[in-house]
N, C-alpha and C positions, 0 to 999 in steps of 0.2 A: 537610337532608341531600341531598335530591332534587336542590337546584340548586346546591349543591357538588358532586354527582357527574358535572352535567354541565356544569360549568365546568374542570373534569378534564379529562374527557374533547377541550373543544374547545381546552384546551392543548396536550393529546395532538395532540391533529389540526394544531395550526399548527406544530408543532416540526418532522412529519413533512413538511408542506406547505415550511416555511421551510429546515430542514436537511436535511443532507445526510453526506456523508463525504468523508474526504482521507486523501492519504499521509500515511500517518505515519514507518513508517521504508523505505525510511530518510528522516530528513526531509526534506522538501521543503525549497525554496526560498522565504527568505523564511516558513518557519514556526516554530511557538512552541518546538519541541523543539529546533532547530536551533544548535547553537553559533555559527553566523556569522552569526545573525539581527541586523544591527541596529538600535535603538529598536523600534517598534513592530512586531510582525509582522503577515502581511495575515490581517486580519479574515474573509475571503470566499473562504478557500480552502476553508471545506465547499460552497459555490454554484456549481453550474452554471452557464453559460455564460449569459449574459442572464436571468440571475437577480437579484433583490433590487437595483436599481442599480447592476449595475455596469457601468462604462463600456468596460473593456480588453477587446477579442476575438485576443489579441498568444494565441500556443501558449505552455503553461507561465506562465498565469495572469500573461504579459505580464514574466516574471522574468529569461527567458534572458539581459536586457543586464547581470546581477551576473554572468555566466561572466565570468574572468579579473582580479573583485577581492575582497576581501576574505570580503564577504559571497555570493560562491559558491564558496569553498572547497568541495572534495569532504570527504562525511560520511562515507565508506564506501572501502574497501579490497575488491573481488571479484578475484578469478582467474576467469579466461575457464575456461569448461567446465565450473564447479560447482555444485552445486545449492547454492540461498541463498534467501531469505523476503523477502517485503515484508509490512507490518501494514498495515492501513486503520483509521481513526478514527471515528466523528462526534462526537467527544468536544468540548467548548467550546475554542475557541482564544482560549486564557489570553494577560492583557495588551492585551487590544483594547477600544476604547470597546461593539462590539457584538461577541457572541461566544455563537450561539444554540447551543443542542444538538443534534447532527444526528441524524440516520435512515438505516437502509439501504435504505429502499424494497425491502424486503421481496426482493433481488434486483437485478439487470440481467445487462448484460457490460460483459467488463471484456479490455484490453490491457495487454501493458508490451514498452515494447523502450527501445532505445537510437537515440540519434543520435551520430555521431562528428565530426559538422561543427558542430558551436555551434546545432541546432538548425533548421539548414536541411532535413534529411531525418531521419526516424525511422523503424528498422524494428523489425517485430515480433519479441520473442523467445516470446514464448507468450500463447492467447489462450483466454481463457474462457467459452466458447459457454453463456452461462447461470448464474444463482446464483453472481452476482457482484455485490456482495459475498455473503456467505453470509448467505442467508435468516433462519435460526436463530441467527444470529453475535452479533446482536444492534449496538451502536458500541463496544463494549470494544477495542482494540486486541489482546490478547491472545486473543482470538477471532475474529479478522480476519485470520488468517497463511494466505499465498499462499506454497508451493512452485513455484521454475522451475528450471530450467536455462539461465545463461547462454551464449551461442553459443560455442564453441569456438575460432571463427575471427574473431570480434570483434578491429579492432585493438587494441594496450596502448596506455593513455592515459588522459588525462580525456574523459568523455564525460556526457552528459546521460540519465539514466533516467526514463523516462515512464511511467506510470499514466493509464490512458483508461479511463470509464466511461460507458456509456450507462443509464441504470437505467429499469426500466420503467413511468415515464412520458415517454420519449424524450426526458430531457434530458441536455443532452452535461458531464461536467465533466473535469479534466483537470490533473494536479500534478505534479511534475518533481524532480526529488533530482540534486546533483552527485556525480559517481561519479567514482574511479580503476578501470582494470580494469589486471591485471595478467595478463603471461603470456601475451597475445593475439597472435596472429600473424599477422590479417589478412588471412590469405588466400584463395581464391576455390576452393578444394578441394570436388570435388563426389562425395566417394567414399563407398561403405556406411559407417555408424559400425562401428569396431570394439570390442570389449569391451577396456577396459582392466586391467592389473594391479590387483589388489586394493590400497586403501590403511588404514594399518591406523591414520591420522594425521585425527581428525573433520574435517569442511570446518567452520566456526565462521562465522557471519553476526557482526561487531564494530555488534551494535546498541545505539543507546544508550539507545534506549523499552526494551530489557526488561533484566533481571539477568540475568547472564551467566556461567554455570558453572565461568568464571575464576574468580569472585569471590562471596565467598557473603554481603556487604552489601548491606542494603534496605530503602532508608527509606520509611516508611510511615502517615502519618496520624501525623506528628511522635517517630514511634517509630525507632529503630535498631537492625536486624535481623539478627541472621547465623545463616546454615544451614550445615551441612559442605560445604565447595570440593566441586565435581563429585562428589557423591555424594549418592544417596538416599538419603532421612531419614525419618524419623516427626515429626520436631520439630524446628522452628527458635525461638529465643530471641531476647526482644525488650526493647530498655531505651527505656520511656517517660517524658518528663519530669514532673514531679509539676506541679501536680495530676493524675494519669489513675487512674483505678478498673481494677483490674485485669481486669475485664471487655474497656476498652478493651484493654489488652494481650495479652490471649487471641485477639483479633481479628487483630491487627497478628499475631500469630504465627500464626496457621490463615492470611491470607493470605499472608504471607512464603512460606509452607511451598508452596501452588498457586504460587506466581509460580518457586518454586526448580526443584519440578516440572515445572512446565509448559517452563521451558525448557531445563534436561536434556534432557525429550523431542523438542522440536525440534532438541537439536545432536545426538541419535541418528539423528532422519529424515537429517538433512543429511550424515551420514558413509555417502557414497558415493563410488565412483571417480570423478575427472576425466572430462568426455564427451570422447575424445581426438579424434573428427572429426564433418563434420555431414553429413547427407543432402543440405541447402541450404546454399551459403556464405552468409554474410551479406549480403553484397553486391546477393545476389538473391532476399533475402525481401523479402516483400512489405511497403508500405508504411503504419505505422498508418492507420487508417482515422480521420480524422480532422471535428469539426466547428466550424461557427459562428464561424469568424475568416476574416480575409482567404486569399485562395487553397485553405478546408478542400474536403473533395469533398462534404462534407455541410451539412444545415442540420436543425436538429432541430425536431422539432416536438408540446413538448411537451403532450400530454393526460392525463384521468382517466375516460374512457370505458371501461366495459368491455368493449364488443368491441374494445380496444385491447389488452387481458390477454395480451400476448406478450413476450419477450426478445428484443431481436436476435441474428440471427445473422449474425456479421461472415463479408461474403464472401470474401475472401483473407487465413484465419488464420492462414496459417502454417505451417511442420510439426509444431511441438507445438502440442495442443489440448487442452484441460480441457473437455470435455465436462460439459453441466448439469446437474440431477436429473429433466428430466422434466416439473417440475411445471407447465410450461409450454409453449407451441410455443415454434418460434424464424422468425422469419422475417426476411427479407432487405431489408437500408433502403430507402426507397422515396423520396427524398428527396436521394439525392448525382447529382452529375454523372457 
């Protein structure tokens, strides 16, 4: 028993050592959720940047040359100015010859913005000074949801959505999602935000990681599930194929029921008014902070020393900030140009 517990244990230890986490929605490029993914998705988008062999140090895990065919179709429909979610994973990236379980490193920080030129500049929309991913979140996707607000003044088009993490062992990783934004108007406006009219129409994230309050189907552990359309329940019903002991389908329905729940409550958070201007135009926020490819400002360097036990804190966040919990300092890279 003894040395089963501690051969547990040092699986535990290389999973967290080995893996890591990724965008999940909206998906990345080139990932296993991704409708335009095609044949094999990449393996090594829970790895950090000079991680596990691999060779590409290109921005966006080397993918941005799929903008403009097939397989970088936009996944995601946003309106500029609205609050919208991204999920994080470390969940296995199914269909790969290797496909470890990731970790959230108990923490880092985390970025997301947009680039509107194919990838040549990204700026920040919101940054996460700390407990990023969330500590406690555990890799479930559904405990990984990030609130933002996209920039108001962002042009309409196709543009690329970035995900930057540094987690605290300072190592850099970094996943990318093709986006449309609608509605955007690009322009260089530097005025107070104003409070906009109330809208009485929810802002709706079209993810396709979670069940969506459109729709009350949900397959689950080979089971087929439906809850009441946009409405709270006590109980969702579930038709499992036989053999399954109804045990199993008790299961498949107590989670139907959390997943229907669960995101109800995020398209409640997300019904807020359009932000109708911005304190900073787009144009003139600051620029992600980026690592460990040709031309980044940084280079990481990662360790597991504990006088190491710190967050970064990115120095030009941005005007929206996510403040951390505390549980750690934060301090300033020490490592970019």
């Amino acid at each position: 028993m003894y040395l089963k517990t501690i051969s547990a244990l040092l699986l535990v230890a290389a999973a967290d050592v080995l893996g890591h986490m990724h965008l999940h929605y909206p998906p990345t490029l080139m990932g296993d959720n991704n409708p335009y993914t095609p044949g094999k998705p990449d393996s090594k988008l829970n790895y950090p940047y000079g991680c596990c062999g691999q060779t590409n140090t290109d921005p966006c895990k080397g993918h941005l040359g799929l903008l403009d065919t097939d397989a970088g179709k936009p996944v995601v429909e946003w309106q500029a100015g609205t609050k919208v979610n991204f999920t994080l994973s470390g969940q296995q990236i199914q269909n790969t010859d290797e496909n470890p379980l990731g970790g959230n490193h108990y923490g880092g920080s985390c970025q997301v913005g947009f680039s509107t030129d194919k990838g040549k500049t990204f700026k920040v929309a919101t940054t996460w000074q700390g407990n990023c991913p969330l500590r406690h979140g555990g890799i479930e996707p559904n405990k990984q949801t990030f609130d933002f607000v996209i920039p108001a003044d962002i042009p309409a088009g196709n543009a690329v959505f970035a995900w930057t993490w540094v987690n605290r062992e300072k190592e850099f990783n970094m996943n990318c999602a093709s986006v449309t934004i609608k509605n955007g108007n690009g322009g260089n406006q530097q005025q107070p935000e104003q409070p906009a009219a109330p809208s009485s129409t929810p802002t709706q994230t079209d993810s396709p990681s979670q069940p969506q309050p459109t729709g009350s189907a949900y397959k689950l552990n080979d089971c087929s599930c439906e809850c009441p359309s946009q409405t709270f329940t006590s109980r969702c019903t579930c038709d499992c194929p036989a053999p399954s002991s109804p045990s199993k389908r008790r299961l498949a329905e107590r989670q139907a029921l959390a997943l229907h729940t669960e995101k109800l409550r995020q398209a409640e958070k997300l019904n807020v008014a359009p932000r109708a201007a911005e304190k900073v135009a787009f144009t003139s926020r600051p620029d992600m902070l980026m690592y460990d490819f040709a031309g980044a400002a940084c280079t990481s360097r990662a360790t597991t020393e504990k006088s190491e036990a710190f967050e970064l804190q990115f120095p030009n966040p941005g005007p929206d900030v996510v403040p951390g919990d505390n549980e750690y300092k934060l301090k300033l890279p020490t490592s970019c140009a």
